[in-house]
C-alpha positions as CSV (number, residue, x, y, z in Angstrom):
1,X,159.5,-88.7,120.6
2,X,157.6,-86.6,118.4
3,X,158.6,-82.6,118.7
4,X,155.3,-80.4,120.5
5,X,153.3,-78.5,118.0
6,X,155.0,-75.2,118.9
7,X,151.6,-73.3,117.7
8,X,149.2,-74.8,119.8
9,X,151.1,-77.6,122.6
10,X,148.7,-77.0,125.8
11,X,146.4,-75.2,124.8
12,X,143.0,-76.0,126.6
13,X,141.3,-77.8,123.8
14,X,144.0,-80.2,123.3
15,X,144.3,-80.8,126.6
16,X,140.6,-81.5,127.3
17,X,140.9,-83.9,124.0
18,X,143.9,-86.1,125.5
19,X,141.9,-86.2,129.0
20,X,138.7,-87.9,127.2
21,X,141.1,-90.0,125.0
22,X,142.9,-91.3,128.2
23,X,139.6,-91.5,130.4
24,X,138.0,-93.3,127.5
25,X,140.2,-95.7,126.6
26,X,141.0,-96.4,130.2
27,X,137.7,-97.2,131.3
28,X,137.9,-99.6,127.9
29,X,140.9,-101.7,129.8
30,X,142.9,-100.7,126.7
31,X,146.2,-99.8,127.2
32,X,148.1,-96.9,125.2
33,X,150.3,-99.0,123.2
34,X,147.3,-101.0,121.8
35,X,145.1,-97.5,121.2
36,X,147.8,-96.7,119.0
37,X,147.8,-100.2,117.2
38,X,143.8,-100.0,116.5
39,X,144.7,-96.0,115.8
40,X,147.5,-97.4,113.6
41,X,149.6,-94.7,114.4
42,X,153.0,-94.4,116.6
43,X,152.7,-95.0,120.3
44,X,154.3,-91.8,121.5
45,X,152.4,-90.1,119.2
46,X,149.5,-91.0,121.2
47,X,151.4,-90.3,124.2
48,X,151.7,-86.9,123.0
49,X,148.1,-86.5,122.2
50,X,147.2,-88.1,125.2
51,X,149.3,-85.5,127.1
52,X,148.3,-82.5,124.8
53,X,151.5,-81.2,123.1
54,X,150.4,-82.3,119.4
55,X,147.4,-81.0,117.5
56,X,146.0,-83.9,115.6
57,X,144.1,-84.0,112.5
58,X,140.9,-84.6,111.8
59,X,141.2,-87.9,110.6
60,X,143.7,-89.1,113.2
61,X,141.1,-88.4,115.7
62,X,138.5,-90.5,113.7
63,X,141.2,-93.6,113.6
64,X,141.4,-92.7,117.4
65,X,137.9,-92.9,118.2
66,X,137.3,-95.7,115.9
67,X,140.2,-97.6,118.2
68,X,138.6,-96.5,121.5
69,X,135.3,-98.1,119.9
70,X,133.0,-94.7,120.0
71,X,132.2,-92.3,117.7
72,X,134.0,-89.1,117.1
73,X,130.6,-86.9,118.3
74,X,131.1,-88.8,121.6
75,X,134.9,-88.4,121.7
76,X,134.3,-84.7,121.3
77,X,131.6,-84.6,123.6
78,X,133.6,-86.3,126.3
79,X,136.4,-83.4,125.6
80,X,133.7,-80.9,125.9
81,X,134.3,-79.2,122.8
């Protein structure tokens, strides 16, 4: 599992962005595992995304959106950020 981004795990942003990743993909029908396959990045990766310990970069969350099927403006949007 990957280690927590000591810097910034929880903090309110990252939080808000794994709750609009999860709520997104879930009203999608896609599960995590498959996110991460259309992300093409590791699945507990995601998981800690998803969960907000890790502070992803910019393009991971444009491979992330691309696999959820929206754009990142919505993505961040549905975060409220």
């Amino acid at each position: 599992m990957p280690i927590a981004s000591p810097k910034h795990a929880l903090d309110p942003a990252l939080l808000a962005l794994g709750r609009a990743i999860q709520s997104l993909r879930k009203a999608r029908g896609i599960s995590q595992e498959e996110l991460a396959h259309r992300s093409h990045i590791d699945r507990s990766y995601m998981s800690s995304i998803e969960r907000g310990t890790q502070n992803p970069g910019v393009m991971t969350v444009v491979q992330i959106a691309d696999g959820i099927g929206v754009s990142m403006a919505c993505l961040i949007a549905e975060a409220g950020l």
